[in-house]
C-alpha positions in Angstrom: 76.8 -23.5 -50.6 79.2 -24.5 -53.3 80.4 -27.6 -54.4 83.8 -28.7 -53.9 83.7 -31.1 -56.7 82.5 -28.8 -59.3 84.6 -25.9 -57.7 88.3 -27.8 -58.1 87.0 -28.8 -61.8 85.4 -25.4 -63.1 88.9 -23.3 -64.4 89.9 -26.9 -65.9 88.9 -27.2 -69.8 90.4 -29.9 -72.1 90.8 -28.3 -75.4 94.4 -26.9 -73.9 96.5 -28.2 -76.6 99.9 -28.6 -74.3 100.3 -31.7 -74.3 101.8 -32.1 -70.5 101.7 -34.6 -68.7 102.0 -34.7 -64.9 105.8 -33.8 -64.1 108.1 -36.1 -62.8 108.0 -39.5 -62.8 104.4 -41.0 -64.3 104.9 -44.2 -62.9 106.8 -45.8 -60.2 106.9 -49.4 -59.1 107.0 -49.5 -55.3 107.4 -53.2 -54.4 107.8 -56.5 -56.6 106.4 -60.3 -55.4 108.0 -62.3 -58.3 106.6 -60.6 -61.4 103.8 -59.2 -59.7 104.3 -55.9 -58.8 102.9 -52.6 -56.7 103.3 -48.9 -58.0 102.0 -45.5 -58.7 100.6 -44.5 -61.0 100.3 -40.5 -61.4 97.5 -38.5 -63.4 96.2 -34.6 -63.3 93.3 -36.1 -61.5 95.4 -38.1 -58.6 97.5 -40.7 -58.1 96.2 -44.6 -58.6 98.1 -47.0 -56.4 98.5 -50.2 -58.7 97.3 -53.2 -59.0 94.3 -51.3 -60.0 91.0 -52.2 -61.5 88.6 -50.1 -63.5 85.1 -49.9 -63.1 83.4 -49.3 -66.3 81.2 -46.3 -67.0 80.3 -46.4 -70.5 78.1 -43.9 -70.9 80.0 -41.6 -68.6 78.3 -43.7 -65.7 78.8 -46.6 -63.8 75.5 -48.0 -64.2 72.8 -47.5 -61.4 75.4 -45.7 -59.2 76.2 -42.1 -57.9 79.8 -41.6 -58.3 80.3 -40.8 -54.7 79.1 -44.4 -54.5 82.0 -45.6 -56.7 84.3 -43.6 -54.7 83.4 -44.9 -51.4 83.8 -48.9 -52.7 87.9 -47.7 -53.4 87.6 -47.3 -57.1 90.2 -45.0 -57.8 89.8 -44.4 -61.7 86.8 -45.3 -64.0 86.9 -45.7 -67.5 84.6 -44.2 -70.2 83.4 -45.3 -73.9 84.8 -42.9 -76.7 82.9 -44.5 -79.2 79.4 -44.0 -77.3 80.1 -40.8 -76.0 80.9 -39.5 -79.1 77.8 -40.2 -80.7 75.7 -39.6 -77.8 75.5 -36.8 -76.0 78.6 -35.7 -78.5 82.1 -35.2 -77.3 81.8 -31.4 -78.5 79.2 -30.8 -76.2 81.2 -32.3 -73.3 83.8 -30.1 -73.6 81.8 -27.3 -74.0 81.0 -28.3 -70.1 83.4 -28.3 -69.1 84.6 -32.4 -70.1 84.1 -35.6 -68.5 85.6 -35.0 -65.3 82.7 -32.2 -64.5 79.9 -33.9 -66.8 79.5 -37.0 -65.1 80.6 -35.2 -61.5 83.8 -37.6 -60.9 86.7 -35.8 -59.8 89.4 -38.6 -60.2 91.1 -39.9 -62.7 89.5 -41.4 -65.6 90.7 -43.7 -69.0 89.1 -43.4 -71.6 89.4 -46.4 -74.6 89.9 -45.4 -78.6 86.4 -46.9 -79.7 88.3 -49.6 -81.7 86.8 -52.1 -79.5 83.3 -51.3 -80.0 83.8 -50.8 -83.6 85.3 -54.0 -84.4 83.3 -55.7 -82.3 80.2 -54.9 -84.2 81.6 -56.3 -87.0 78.4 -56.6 -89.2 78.4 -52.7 -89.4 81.9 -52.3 -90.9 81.9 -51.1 -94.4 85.4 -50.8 -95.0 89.0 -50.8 -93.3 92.1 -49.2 -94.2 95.4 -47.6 -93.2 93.4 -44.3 -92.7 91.0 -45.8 -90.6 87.7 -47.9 -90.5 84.2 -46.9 -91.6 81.0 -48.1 -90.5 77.1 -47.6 -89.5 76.6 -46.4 -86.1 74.8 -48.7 -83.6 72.5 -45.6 -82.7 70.8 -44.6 -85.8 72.5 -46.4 -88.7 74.5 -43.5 -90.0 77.5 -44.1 -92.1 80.4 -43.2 -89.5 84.2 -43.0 -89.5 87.1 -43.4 -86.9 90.4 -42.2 -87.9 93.1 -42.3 -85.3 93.1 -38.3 -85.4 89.7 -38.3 -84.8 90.1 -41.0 -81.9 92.3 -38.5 -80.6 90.6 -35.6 -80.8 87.4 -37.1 -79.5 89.4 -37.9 -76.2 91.3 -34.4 -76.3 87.8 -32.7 -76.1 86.4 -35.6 -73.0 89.7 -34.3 -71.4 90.0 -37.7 -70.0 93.5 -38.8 -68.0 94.6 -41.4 -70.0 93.9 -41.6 -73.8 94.5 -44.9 -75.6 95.1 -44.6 -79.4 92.8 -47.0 -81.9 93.9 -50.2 -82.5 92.3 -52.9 -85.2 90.9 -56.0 -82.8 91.0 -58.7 -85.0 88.4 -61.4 -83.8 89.4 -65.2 -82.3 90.2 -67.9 -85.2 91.4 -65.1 -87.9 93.9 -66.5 -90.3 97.5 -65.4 -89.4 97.4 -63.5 -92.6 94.6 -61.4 -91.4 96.0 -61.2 -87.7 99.5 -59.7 -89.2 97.7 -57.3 -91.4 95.8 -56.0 -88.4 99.4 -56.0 -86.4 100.6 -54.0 -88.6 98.0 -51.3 -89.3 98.0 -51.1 -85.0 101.5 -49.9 -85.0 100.7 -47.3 -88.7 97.6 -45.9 -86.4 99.5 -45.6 -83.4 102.2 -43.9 -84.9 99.9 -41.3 -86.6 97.9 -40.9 -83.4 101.1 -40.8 -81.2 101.9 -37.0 -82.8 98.0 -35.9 -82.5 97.5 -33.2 -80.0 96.1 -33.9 -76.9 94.4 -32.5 -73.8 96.2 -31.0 -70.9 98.1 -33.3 -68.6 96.7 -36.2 -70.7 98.8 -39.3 -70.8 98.1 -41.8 -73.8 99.0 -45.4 -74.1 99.8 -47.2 -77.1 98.0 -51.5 -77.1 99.6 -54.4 -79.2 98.0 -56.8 -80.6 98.5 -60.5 -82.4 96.3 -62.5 -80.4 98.0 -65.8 -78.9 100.9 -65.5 -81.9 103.7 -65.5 -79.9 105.5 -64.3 -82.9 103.3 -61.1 -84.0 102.5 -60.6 -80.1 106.1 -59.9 -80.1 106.2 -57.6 -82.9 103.5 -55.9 -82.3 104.9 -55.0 -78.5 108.2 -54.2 -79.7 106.7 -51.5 -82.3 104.4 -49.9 -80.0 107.0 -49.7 -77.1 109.5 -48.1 -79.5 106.8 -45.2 -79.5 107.5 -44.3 -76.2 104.1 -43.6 -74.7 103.2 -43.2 -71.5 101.7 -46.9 -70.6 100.8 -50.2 -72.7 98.5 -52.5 -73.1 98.0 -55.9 -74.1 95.0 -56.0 -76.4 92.7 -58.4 -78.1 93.2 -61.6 -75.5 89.9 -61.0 -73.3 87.2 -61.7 -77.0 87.1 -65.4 -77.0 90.6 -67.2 -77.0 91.1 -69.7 -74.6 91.6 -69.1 -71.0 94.7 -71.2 -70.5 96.0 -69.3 -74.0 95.2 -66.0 -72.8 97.0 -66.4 -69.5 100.1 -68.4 -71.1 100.3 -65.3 -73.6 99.9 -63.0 -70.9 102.4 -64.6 -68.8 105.3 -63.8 -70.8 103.9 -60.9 -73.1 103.7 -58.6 -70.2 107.2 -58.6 -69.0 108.3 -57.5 -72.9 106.4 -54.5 -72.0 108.4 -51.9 -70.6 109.1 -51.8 -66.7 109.0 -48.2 -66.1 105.6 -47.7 -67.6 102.4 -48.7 -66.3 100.6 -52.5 -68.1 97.1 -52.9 -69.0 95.5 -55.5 -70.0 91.8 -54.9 -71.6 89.2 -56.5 -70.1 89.4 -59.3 -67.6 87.3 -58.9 -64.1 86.9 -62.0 -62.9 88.8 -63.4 -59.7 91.1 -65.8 -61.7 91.7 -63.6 -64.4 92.5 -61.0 -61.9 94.7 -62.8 -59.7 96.3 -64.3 -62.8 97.1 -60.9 -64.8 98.7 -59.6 -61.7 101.3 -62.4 -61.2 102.2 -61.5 -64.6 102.9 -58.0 -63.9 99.8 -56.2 -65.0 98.9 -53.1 -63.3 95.5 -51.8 -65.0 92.5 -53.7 -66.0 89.0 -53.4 -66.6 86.1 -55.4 -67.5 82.2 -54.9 -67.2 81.4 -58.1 -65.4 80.8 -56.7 -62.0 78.3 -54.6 -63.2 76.5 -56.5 -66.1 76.7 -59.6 -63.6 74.7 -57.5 -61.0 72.4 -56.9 -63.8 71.6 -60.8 -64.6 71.1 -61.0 -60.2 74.0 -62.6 -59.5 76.8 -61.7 -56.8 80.6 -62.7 -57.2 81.7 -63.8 -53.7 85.1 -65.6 -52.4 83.3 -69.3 -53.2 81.6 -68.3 -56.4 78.5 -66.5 -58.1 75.5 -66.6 -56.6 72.1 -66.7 -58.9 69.9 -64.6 -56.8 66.9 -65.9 -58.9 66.8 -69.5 -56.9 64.4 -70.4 -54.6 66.9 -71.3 -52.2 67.7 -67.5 -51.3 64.1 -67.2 -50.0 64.0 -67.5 -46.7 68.3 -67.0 -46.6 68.8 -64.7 -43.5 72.6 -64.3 -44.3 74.5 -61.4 -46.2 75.7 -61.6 -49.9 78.6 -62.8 -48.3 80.1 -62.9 -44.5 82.2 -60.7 -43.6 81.9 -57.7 -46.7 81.4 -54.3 -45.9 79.0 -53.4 -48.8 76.0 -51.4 -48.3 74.3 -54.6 -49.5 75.8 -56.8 -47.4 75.4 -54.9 -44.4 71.9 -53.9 -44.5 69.9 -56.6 -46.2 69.5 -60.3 -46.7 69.7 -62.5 -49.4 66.1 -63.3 -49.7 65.4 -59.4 -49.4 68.0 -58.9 -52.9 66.3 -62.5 -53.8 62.8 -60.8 -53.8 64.0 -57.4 -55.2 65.6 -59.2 -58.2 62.7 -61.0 -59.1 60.3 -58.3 -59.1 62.4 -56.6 -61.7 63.1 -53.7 -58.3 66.1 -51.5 -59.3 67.1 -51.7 -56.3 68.3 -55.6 -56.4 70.5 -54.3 -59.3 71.8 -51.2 -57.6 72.4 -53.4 -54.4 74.4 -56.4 -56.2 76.4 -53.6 -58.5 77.4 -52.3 -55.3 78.3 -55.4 -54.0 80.1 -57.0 -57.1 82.2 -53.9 -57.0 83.6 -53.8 -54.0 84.4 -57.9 -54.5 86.3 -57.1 -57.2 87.8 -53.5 -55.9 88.6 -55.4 -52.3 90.1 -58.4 -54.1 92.6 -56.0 -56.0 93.6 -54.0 -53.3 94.3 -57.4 -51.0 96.4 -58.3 -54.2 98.3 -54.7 -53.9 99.1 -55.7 -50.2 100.1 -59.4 -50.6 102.6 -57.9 -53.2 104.0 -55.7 -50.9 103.7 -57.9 -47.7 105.9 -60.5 -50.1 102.7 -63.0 -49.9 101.1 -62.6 -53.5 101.9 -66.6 -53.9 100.0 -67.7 -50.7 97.2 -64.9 -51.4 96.3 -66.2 -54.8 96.3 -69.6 -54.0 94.3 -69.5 -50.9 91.7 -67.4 -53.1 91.4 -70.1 -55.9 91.0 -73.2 -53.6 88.6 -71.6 -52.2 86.8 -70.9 -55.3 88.0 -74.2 -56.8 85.8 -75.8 -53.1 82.5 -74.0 -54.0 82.4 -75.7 -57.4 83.7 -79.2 -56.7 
């Protein structure tokens, strides 16, 4: 018997060189709260009803699960790694079957970032920067290695992902402003040579801005990449270390200088504040790997706070994760069960609380999507951070 999946993805390949994107309108905002808002966003692999977060699947995975998995917890979209898949397996090879979509069996939409993050995060392997692009070792075998925002594009033309963002510089927390503007400014030169690259069919690419907490370069930096007209934006470099009250203020008012018709991102935050907090400013996309690396550490987000799986007071706990969830964790086993799992080193206890963490973050979202358009977003946030704000008084 045939496989649906593989069937609707087999005549699509992602070196078509078109350039289309989805007709009509990519994005459409469907209710408004305040500033936070509800919409639709529209990709060759489905439509994404915003607020919307991302699980990430760096490897072209979403570690310890089977995509079907990710599907049934409501992800909608999942993001992939350019950087790591282009060194391994190769983003040549992925095309040549078939691209991501088919490789890693996931049939809806998926992001896929520039590798800029990854590269300048691993800043000890940088040789050298410049308006052409960066050059540095590789984290897999050493290798001298370069990313050009050509190549960033190309990479993400053969993954044939849905959305393709264009390379940015991150500059890191506590960089003199001097350093921060030169980075501003070499965003918006990369952007504007990766904004004519080709791209793959019914790809849609978004263009980031930088200038950390600078209200001053933020600005710049937003107003040059939104004069590009791409398809989305995102707000880049506040989730590396800044300060949490900075990072929100910034966030607060950068976001609405992005353009209301297009879709907003803002690159990596996962946590319940941070979530809740983006959203009131009018964020649509996010992303961040804390679900699933939390899981991996054995703890579980919940409404009143993590729980380290590890303690001894889980080992005779009858009770769920957490009342009331509809997890397969939650709904099968006990705490002392994950408790035991966890500290045997069990994959299972990871798989379990990856499933779990998900679906707190992917159920907190879509309650966020319905406040907005129930005109409650105020009343939903707040009753969601006293009751976090209880569990740690």
């Amino acid at each position: 018997m045939s496989d649906p999946v593989d069937g609707a993805l087999r005549n699509r390949h992602p070196h078509q060189e078109t350039g289309q994107v989805p007709a009509g309108r990519v994005f459409e905002v469907t209710a408004e709260d305040g500033r936070a808002r509800a919409g639709v966003l529209r990709t060759a692999h489905g439509d994404v009803e915003t607020p919307a977060f991302m699980p990430v699947g760096t490897k072209a995975t979403v570690k310890t699960l089977d995509p079907s998995e990710v599907r049934a917890l409501g992800a909608q979209i999942v993001l992939g790694n350019t950087y790591h898949l282009h060194f391994r397996p190769g983003d040549e090879l992925i095309a040549s079957l078939g691209g991501l979509h088919r490789f890693m069996a996931w049939d809806g939409p998926i992001l896929t970032d520039s590798g800029g993050f990854q590269v300048f995060s691993l800043r000890d392997t940088i040789a050298r920067v410049d308006d052409e692009g960066v050059t540095f070792r590789n984290v897999y075998d050493g290798a001298a290695a370069r990313f050009t925002p050509e190549l960033a594009a190309r990479i993400q033309q053969n993954l044939g992902s849905d959305i393709a963002m264009c390379l940015d510089q991150v500059p890191p927390p506590g960089v003199s402003r001097n350093d921060l503007a030169d980075a501003v400014r070499r965003t918006t030169l990369w952007a504007q040579l990766q904004a004519a690259a080709p791209r793959a069919d019914g790809q849609l690419r978004f263009g980031i801005n930088q200038g950390g907490t600078d209200e001053e370069l933020r600005r710049r930096s937003i107003e040059e990449i939104a004069e590009l007209g791409f398809d989305g934006n995102a707000i880049g470099g506040l989730a590396i270390g800044e300060d949490r009250a900075a990072t929100f203020a910034t966030t607060d008012w950068a976001a609405q200088l992005l353009p209301a018709d297009r879709p907003r991102y803002f690159m990596g935050i996962g946590d319940a504040e941070g979530i809740l907090e983006v959203v009131e400013a009018g964020v649509d996309l996010f992303d961040c790997v804390l679900p699933t690396r939390t899981a991996r550490t054995g703890s579980a987000l919940t409404a009143s706070g993590r729980l380290n799986l590890r303690g001894s007071r889980f080992t005779r706990d009858e009770r769920p994760l957490e009342e009331g969830c509809d997890c397969p964790a939650c709904w099968r086993f006990t705490r002392a069960y994950i408790r035991h799992l966890v500290n045997q080193n069990e994959l299972l206890g990871i798989r379990l609380l990856t499933l779990h963490n998900l679906r707190f973050v992917l159920a907190l979202t879509r309650g966020a999507r319905m406040a907005v358009e129930n005109g409650t977003f105020d009343a939903y946030k707040r009753d969601r951070l006293e009751r976090l704000a209880w569990a740690d008084s």
